[in-house]
Every structure is written in C-alpha cells, then in structure tokens.
N, C-alpha and C positions, 0 to 999 in steps of 0.2 A: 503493500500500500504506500509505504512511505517514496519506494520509486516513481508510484503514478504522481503524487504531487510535488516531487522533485522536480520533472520532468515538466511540469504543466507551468511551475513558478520559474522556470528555466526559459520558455517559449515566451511566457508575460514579458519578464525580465528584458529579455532581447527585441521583443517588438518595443519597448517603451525606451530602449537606448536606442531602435531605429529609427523612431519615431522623432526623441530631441538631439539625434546628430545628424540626419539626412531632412526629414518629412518638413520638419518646422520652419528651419531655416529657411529651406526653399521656397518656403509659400511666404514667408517674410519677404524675401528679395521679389518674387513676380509684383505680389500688394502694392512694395515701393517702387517698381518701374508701372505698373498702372499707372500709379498715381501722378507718376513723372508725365508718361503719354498724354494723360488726360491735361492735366498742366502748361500745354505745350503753345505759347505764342508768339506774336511775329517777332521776327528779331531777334528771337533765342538763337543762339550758337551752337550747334549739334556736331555730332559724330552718329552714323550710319554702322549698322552692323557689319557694313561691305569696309568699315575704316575711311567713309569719303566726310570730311571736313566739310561745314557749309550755314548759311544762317538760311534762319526759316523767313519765308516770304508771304505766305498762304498756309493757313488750318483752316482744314473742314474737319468732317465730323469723323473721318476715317483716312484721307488725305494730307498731305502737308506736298508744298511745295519748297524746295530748297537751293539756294545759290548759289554757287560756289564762287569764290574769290577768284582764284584764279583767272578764270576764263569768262566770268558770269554767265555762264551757263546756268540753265534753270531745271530744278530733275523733279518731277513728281511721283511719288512717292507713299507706301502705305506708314501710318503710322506706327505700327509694329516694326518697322525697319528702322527708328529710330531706338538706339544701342543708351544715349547718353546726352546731357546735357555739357559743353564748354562751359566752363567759369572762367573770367577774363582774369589773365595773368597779372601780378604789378609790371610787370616789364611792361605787356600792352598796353596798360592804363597811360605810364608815365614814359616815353619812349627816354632814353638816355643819348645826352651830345658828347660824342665822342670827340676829345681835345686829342688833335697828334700832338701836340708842344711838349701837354704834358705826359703822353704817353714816352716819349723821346728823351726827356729830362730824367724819368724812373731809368731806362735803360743806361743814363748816364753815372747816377749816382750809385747803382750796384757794380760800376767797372771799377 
C-alpha cells in the first residue's frame, strides 16, 4: 500500500514542479507580449520576429504598418510579427560632438 501512494505523491510532486518551472512562466511571458501587441502605437520603435528594425506608421486592429529607416520603405505586417518594442538609447536621445583637437591632445599626453 504504502508503494501505491509513494508512487501517486511522486506523479503530484513532479507535475507541480512542471507546472512552476515550465507551464507558468510561459503563460506569464505570452500575457506580457499580449499586452505589449495590444499597446502598440504610431511611432513606436519595433523589432520584427524576422530581426527587421522599423517605426510603426499605421495600427489596425490586426495590422501594423512599419518603416524602415533605411530605405523608407513601408512593410505591412500582422501584429503577431511584432517580437519587441525599441526603447531609445541615451546615445540617441543626446547624439555626442566628436572634438578631433581633443581626441589628438589625449594621444599626445600618453607618448
């Protein structure tokens, strides 16, 4: 007897560790990219599951249309293919002015 419920608290046991190191997590992470999808307005910054860089131009309801810098090229697009939102760098925010003078002067004072 005591092996039938060895046996039975052993199966519980392991589906409740399946359960909080695979099952949970992962329906945590789908919830918050929902929530990101649903979220999703013009001018956002994206990254594409395919890795293609681009700002949003157009949301519908299933739709997004997207731009790419580069070439401004325009791609339409299911919202499901959107992977990620871009958050703007400080470098982008504040672009930096590169002085040669002083770049030249460090190289001087280390000879």
């Amino acid at each position: 007897m005591t092996g039938q419920y060895s046996s039975i608290i052993f199966m519980v046991a392991m589906f409740a560790i399946f359960y909080f190191m695979l099952i949970r997590p992962q329906r945590k992470r789908d919830k918050e990219i929902k929530e990101m999808r649903a979220a999703l307005k013009r001018g956002d910054e994206v990254v594409t599951i395919g890795g293609i860089y681009g700002k949003i131009i157009k949301v519908n309801e299933e739709v997004v249309v997207v731009e790419l810098d580069h070439a401004k090229q325009r791609l339409k697009m299911g919202k499901w293919a959107i992977r990620e939102l871009v958050e703007p760098s400080a470098e982008e925010a504040e672009p930096k002015e590169l002085d040669n003078e002083s770049g030249s002067d460090e190289e001087n004072k280390e000879d």
